[in-house]
Phi, psi and omega in degrees: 000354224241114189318308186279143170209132175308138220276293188311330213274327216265352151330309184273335199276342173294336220233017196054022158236137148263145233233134147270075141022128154245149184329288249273353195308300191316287206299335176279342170275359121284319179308344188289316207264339192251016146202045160243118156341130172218126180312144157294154183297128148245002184115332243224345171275124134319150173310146166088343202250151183276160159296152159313314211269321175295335176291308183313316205284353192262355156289330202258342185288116154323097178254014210286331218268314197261037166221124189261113159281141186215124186275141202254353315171291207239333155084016165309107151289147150221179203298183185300322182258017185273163186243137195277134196279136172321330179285270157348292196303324165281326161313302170300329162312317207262339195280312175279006197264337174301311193286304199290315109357337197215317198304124161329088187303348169306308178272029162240116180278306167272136145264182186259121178271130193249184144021295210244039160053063169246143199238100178236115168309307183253052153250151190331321204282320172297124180322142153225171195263107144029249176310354193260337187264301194302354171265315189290316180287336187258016173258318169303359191071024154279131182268136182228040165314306195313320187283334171295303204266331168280297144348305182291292205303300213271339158306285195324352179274142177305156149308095183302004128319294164293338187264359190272311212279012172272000000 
């Protein structure tokens, strides 16, 4: 319901799971960006957008342990140690290998800043605009009925704006 959505939350929650940030997330995604190679810019990128081999390697980092998962289907957590089925697990690759490559760098509205004020529009952490992710995805051939029929339900509820100013 919410304009912005975190990248990470809204990757997963696209793929039917939802994803929470646990505190320890942030320190792990600067340990990531301060001790991966990260190719030089060469001109050939847009601002904001990754080399391939750092988006893969920041795909492939073991996040499982600084994240609360909830499979939304069945509404089941799972555990700290669980493993992402090969299938998911490729679908989130190719989807976010989709963004990085195609996605409107605009419609990231926060980026994510690390340490030493390097700035990535496609790091986990960084806002996007809602409706802009949820079209991008359903272009991509992802089904997001469900998610859809779930927003429109969940609108008709006032607004704490609206329920302040009644």
């Amino acid at each position: 319901m919410r304009s912005r959505w975190k990248l990470i939350e809204a990757v997963w929650l696209l793929h039917g799971i939802f994803v929470k940030p646990e505190e320890g997330f942030g320190l792990k995604m600067e340990s990531f960006l301060s001790n991966t190679i990260v190719e030089q810019y060469d001109g050939s990128l847009e601002i904001g957008r990754l080399p391939k081999t750092f988006l893969n390697q920041m795909l492939g980092w073991d996040i499982t342990e600084v994240i609360h998962a909830i499979r939304i289907n069945d509404w089941k957590e799972l555990p700290k140690n669980w493993q992402r089925t090969t299938e998911i697990r490729k679908s989130i690759s190719c989807f976010w290998n989709l963004l990085n490559a195609n996605a409107d760098i605009k419609k990231c509205e926060v980026c994510y800043i690390d340490e030493n004020g390097k700035w990535y529009a496609l790091a986990p952490e960084s806002m996007w605009n809602a409706e802009y992710l949820l079209a991008f995805a359903q272009e991509a051939g992802i089904e997001t009925s469900w998610l859809v029929d779930e927003i429109k339900k969940h609108k008709s509820v006032p607004t704490k704006n609206a329920i302040v100013a009644a």
